[in-house]
C-alpha positions in Angstrom: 3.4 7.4 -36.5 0.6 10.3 -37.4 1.8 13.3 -35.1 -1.9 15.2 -35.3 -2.5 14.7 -31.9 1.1 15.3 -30.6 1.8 18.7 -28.6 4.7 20.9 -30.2 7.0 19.8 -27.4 6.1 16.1 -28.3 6.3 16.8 -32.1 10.0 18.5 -31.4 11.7 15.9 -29.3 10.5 13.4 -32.3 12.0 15.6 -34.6 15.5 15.3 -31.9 15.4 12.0 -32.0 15.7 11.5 -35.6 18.3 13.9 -35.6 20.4 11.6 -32.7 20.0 9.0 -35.3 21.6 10.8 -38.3 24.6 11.5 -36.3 24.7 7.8 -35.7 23.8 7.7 -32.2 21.4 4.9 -30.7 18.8 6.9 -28.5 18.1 3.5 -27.1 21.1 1.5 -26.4 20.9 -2.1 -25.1 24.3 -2.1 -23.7 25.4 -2.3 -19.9 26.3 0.9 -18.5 28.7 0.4 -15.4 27.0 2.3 -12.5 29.1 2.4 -9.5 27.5 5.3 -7.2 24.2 7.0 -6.4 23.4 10.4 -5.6 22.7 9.5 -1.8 25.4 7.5 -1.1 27.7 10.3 -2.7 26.2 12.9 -0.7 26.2 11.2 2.7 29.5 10.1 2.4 31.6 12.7 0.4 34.0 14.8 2.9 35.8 16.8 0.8 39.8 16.7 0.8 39.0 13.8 3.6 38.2 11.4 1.1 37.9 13.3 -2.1 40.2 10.1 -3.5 37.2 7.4 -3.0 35.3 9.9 -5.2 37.8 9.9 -8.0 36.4 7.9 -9.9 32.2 7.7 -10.2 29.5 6.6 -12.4 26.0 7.5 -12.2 22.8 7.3 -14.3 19.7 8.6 -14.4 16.5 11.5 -15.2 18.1 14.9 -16.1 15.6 16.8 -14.2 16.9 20.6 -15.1 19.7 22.4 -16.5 21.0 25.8 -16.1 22.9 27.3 -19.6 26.2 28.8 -19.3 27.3 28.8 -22.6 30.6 26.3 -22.9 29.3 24.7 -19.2 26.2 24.0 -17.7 25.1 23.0 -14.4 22.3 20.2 -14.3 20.4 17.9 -12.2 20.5 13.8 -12.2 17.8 11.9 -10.8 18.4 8.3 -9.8 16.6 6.0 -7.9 18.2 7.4 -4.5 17.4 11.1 -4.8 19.2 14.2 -6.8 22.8 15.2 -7.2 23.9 18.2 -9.2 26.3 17.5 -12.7 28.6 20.2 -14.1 29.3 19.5 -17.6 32.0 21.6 -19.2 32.4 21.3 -23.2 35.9 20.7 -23.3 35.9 18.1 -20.4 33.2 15.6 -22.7 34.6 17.0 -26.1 39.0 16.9 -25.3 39.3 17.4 -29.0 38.6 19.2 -32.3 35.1 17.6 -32.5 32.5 19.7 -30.0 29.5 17.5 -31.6 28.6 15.5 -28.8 27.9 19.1 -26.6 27.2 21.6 -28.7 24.8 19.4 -30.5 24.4 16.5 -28.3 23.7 17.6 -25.2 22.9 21.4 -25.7 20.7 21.2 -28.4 19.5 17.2 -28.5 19.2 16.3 -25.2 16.1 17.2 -22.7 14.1 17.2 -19.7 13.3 14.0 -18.7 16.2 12.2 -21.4 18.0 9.2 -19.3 21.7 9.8 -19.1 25.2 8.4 -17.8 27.7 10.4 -16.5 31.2 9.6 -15.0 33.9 11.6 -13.3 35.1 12.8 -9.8 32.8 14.4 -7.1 33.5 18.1 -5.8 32.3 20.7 -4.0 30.9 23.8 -5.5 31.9 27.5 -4.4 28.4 27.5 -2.7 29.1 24.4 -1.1 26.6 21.9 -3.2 28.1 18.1 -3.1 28.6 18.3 -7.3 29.7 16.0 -10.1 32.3 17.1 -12.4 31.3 15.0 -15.5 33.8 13.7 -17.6 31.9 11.3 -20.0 28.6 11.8 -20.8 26.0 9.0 -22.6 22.7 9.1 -23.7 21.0 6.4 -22.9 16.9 6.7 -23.1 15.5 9.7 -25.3 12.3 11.2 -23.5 9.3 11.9 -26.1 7.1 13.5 -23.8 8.1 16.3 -21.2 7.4 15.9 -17.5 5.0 18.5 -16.4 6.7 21.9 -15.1 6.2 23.5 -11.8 4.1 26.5 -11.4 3.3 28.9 -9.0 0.0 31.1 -8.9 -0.9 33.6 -5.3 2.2 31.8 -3.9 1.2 28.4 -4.5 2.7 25.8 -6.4 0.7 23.4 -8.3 1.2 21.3 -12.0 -0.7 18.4 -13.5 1.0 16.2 -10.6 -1.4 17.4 -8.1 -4.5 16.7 -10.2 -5.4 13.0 -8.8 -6.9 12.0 -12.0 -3.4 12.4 -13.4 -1.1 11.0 -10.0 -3.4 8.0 -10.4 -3.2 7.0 -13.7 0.4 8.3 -14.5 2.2 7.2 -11.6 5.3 6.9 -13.0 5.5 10.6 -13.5 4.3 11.4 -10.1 6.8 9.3 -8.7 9.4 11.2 -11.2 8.5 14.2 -10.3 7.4 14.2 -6.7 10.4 12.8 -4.1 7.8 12.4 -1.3 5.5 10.0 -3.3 8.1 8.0 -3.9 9.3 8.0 0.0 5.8 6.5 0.6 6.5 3.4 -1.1 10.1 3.2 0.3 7.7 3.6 3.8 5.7 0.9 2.7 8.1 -1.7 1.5 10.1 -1.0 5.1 6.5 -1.6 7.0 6.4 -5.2 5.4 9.6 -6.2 5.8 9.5 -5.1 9.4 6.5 -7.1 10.0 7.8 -10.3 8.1 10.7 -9.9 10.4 8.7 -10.1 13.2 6.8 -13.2 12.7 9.9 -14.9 10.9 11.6 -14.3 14.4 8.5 -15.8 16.0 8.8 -19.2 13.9 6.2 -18.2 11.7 5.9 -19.7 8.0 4.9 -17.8 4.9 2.8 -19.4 2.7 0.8 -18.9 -0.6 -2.7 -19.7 -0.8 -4.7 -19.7 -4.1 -6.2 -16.1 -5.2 -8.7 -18.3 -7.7 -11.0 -19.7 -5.2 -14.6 -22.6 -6.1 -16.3 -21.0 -3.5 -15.1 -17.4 -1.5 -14.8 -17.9 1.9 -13.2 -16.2 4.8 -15.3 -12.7 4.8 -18.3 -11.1 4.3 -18.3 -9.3 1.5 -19.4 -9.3 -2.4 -17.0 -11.1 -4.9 -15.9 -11.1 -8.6 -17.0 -13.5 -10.5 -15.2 -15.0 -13.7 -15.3 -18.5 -15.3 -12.7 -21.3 -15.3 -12.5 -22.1 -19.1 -10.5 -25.4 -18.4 -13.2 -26.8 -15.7 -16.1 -25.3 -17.5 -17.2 -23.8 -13.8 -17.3 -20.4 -11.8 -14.4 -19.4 -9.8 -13.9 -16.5 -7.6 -11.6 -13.9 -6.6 -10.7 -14.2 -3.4 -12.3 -12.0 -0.9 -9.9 -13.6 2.2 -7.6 -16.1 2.6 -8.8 -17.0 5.9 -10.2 -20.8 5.7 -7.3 -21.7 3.3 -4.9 -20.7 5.9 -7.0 -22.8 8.7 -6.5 -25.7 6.5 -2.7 -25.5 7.1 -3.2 -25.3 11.3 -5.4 -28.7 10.8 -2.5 -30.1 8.9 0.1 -29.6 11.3 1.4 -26.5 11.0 1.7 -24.2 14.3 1.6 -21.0 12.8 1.3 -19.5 9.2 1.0 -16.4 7.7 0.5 -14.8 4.2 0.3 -11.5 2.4 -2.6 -11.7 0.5 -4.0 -9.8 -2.6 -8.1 -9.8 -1.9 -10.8 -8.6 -4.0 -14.1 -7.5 -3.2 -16.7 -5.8 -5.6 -17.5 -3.6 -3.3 -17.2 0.5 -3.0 -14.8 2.7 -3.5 -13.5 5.7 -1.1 -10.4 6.9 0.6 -10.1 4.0 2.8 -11.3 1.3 0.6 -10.1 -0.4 -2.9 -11.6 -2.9 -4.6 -8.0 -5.1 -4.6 -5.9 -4.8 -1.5 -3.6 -6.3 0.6 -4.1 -8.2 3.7 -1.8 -9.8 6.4 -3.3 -12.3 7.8 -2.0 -15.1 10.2 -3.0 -18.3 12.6 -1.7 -19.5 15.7 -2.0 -23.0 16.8 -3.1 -23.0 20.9 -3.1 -19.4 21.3 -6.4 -17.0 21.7 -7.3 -13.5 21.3 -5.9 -12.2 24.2 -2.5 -13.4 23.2 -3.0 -11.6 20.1 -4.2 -8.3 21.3 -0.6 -8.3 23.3 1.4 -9.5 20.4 -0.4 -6.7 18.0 0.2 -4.4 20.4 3.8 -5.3 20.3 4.0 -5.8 15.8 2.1 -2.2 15.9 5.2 -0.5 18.1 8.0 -2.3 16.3 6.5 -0.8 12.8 6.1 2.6 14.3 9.8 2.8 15.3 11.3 1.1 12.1 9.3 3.7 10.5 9.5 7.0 12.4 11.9 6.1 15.5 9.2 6.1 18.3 6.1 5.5 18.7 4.1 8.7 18.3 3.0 8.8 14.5 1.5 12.2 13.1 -1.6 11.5 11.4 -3.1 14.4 9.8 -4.1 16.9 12.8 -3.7 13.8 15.1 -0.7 12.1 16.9 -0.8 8.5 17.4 0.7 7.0 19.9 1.3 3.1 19.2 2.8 2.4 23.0 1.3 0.0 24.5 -1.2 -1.0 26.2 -4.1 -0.3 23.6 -7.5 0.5 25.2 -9.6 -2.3 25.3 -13.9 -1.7 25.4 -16.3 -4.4 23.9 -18.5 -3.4 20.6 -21.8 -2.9 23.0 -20.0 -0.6 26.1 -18.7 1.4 23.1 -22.1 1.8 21.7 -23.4 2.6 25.2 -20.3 5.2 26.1 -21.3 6.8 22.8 -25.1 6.8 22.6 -26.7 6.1 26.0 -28.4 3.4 24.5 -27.8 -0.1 26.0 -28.9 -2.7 23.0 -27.2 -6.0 25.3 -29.6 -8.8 24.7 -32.0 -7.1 22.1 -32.9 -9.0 19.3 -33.7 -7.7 15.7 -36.8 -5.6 15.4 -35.5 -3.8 18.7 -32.3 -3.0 16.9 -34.1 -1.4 14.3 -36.0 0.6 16.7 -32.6 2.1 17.9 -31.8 2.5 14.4 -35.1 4.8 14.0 -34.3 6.3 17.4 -30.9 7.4 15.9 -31.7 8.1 12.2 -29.8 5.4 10.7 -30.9 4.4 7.7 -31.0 0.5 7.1 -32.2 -2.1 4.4 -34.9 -5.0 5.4 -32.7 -7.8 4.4 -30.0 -7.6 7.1 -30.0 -9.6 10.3 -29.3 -8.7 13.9 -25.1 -8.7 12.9 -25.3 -6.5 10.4 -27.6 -4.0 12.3 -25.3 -3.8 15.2 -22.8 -3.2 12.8 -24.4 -0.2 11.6 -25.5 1.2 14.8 -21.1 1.2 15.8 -20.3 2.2 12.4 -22.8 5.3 12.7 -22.5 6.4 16.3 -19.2 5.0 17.7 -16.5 3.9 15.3 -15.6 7.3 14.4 -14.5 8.4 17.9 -11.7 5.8 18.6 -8.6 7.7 17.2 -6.1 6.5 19.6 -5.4 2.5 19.2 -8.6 0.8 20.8 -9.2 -2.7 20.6 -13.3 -2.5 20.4 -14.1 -6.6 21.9 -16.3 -9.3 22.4 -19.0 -9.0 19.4 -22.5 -10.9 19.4 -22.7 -14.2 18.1 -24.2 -13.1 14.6 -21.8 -10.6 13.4 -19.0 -13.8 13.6 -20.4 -17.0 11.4 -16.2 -17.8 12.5 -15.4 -17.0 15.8 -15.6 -18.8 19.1 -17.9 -18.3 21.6 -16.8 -15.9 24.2 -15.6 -18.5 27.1 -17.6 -16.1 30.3 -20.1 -14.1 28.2 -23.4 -15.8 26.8 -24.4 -14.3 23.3 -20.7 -12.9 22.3 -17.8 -14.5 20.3 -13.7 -13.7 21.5 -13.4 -11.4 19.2 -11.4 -7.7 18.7 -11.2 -5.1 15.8 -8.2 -2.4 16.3 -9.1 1.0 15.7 -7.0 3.4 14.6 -8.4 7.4 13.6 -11.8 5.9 13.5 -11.2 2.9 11.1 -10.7 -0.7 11.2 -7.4 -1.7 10.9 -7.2 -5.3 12.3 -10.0 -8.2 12.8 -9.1 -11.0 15.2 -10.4 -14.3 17.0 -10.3 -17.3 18.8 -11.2 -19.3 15.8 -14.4 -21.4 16.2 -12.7 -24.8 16.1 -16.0 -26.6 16.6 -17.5 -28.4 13.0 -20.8 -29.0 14.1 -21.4 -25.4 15.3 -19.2 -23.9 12.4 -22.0 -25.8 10.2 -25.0 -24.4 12.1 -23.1 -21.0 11.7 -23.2 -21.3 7.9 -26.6 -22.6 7.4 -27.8 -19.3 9.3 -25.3 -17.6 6.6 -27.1 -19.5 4.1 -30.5 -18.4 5.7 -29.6 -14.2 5.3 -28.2 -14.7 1.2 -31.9 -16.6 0.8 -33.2 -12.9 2.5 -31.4 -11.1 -0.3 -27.6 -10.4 1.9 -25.3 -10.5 -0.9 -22.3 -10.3 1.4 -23.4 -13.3 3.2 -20.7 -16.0 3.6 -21.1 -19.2 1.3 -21.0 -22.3 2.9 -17.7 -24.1 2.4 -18.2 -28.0 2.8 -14.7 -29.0 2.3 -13.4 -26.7 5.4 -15.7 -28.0 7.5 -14.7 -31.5 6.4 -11.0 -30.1 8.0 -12.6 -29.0 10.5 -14.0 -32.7 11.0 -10.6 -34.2 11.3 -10.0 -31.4 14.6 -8.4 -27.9 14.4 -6.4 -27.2 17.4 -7.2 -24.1 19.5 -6.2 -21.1 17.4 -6.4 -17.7 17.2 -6.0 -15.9 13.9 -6.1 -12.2 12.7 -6.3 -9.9 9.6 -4.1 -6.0 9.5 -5.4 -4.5 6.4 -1.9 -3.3 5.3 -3.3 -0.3 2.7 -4.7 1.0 5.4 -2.3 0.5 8.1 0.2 2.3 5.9 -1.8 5.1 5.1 -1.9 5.7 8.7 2.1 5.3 9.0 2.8 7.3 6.3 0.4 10.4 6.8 -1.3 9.8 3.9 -5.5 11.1 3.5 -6.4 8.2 1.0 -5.9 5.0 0.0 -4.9 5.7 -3.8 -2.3 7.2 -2.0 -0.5 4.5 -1.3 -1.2 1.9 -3.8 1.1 2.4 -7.0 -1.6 1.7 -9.1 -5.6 2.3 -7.9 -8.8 0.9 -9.5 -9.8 4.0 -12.4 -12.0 3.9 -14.9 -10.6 2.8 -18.2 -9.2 5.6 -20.4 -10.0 6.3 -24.1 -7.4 6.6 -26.1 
């Protein structure tokens, strides 16, 4: 391999690594290393003289994350998947006899920053107190060939290449390396959706899989990717929703499903929004939105105290309190409360008046939905921080929701709000074929007017829909988003291991 456009650090540990291999040592081995302890467990459990014999006998492995010289010992620190422990290493304890190779060159002169190792011997306490390993045996067992940025501090602030996003993004795996609380994140997350399949698993629910490759994308309003189905010679779609696949199943018997789904939508990009996320969404046979603004209320308290022990969650300057009862206003008293302006009943060139009146700028090719859409997003949605189910939304921003049972013009639907974003987006599901038709043709009507997040119309679901869809209520949690919130975390990318970038040259 050319080293001209290695660092001198890179061009050195290449130059180590050869060396490793003269003295007949694999800088890569394939064999099974025994590990029978990790640094948490040893430093939760350790007691000194108490139990000092369960500690007799311990093998670790993992990221030598710094070392401190002291000639024929050194003190270092091992980095496994639970969190740091400190190693002693004397030479004479790794090296018993005659031959010092395997420390003096080895470890003291071979090994870095970043190297992979395997230690075993007994735990201890240090003089200072620090919960210690007193190595015996020492293996290398990955060679590192690039070094993991270095901590710096400038005016009293610390800073390396970690907490450039460009480089947290796109090299995760040294961010997560090199920065414990990222990786505490994504323990954060992984706990959110287990607590929340354990919720509806306890509720009889059934996880299912739906296809991500979809003939026609369904479900949502919003813009897809297109590719091509080589096989079929026809367009297929990334799924923007799993929503009518997932009705399908309520037609065919099921009572209640639910699935984590990967969506895609060729949309923008900011800190709430990714072009591929994860959803939760789930349906409930004979059940209706105000059964599941309770039983939200309910999953959103059981995360909050798997997560953080109660239910008041700091969120930037904000705390959150996820005890219920949420606050429940409809989509045009919110809009009222927050700009005097009562639009119930107005149809579409008076909405854009109020647009005018309020300096929100809007294309010509959106209907009466999307403008009261952008009238909350502008002037309302923003103020909800607290948990607020905002309800009952006109007929036109819902092409899939049931008409509101007491309330001419709306549809039984709820968004939770949560520091001024959408979290969740529920219904009673419009069960009804002939009006879910009429519901798509008007779709059909606004992508002819140039809406390119218009809904398609999907024959073969309304042919379910023919055969009779019990009474169901359904929702979607947008679970990037909802952990962002539980987790303290400013921006989406946060939270996702890997983000949307643009493509790097190499």
């Amino acid at each position: 391999m050319s080293t001209t456009h290695l660092s001198e650090q890179e061009i050195i540990r290449r130059e180590k690594l050869e060396e490793l291999k003269k003295l007949g040592i694999d800088p890569y081995p394939a064999a099974l290393y025994p590990v029978n302890a990790h640094a948490a467990a040893i430093k939760a459990a350790y007691k000194g003289e108490e139990n000092k014999a369960d500690f007799a006998d311990v093998c670790l492995a993992g990221r030598i994350m710094s070392v401190r010289d002291m000639g024929k010992a050194n003190f270092a620190v091992l980095q496994d998947a639970s969190g740091r422990i400190q190693l002693y290493i004397k030479q004479d304890d790794i090296c018993p006899g005659e031959d010092k190779t395997l420390y003096q060159q080895v470890w003291k002169k071979l090994t870095d920053i970043g190297d992979v190792i395997g230690v075993k011997g007994y735990v201890f306490t240090t003089k200072t107190g620090e919960t210690s390993v007193h190595v015996k045996e020492f293996t290398l067992l990955t060679k590192s060939l690039k070094p993991l940025p270095s901590v710096k501090e400038k005016d009293g602030e610390a800073f390396d290449e970690v907490t450039d996003p460009e480089f947290k993004y796109r090299q995760r795996y040294v961010d997560l390396t090199v920065n414990p609380d990222v990786r505490e994140v994504f323990v954060k997350r992984s706990k959110m959706i287990n607590t929340i399949r354990e919720f509806l698993n306890e509720k009889g629910a059934l996880e299912v899989d739906t296809p991500v490759l979809q003939a026609i994308p369904g479900g949502a309003a919003a813009r897809p990717f297109v590719t091509h189905h080589n096989a079929l010679d026809v367009p297929f779609y990334l799924r923007i929703a799993n929503e009518l696949y997932l009705k399908r199943l309520i037609v065919g018997g099921f009572d209640w499903v639910y699935e984590f789904s990967r969506n895609f939508r060729n949309e923008g990009m900011d800190r709430t929004h990714n072009p591929e996320f994860t959803v939760l969404e789930w349906y409930t046979a004979y059940k209706d939105y105000f059964w599941m603004m309770e039983t939200t209320e309910q999953l959103m308290e059981r995360i909050a105290i798997a997560l953080h022990g109660t239910t008041d969650v700091i969120l930037g300057e904000n705390t959150i309190s996820y005890k219920a009862p949420f606050k429940r206003i409809s989509i045009i008293d919110a809009i009222k409360e927050n700009t005097g302006i009562d639009i119930t009943g107005m149809e579409e060139e008076a909405l854009r008046e109020v647009c005018k009146k309020l300096n929100i700028g809007v294309p010509n090719n959106i209907g009466k939905g999307k403008l009261i859409d952008e009238i909350f997003g502008a002037t309302s949605e923003h103020k909800y921080i607290q948990p607020t189910f905002i309800t009952d939304y006109p007929v036109e921003m819902s092409p899939l929701t049931k008409k509101h049972r007491s309330k001419p013009g709306l549809v039984e639907r709820f968004e939770l709000m949560v520091n001024g974003k959408e979290v969740a987006n529920a219904y009673s599901e419009l069960n009804d074929p002939i009006e879910q038709r009429e519901r798509f043709e008007e779709q059909a009507r606004l992508m002819q007017r140039g809406d390119d997040e218009a809904m398609y119309i999907d024959h073969d679901f309304l042919r379910a829909l023919e055969y009779g869809m019990p009474p169901t209520s359904g929702i979607g949690i947008g679970i990037d988003r909802l952990c962002m919130f539980m987790t303290n975390q400013v921006s989406i990318q946060d939270v996702l291991f890997f983000p949307q970038m643009r493509p790097e040259s190499f």
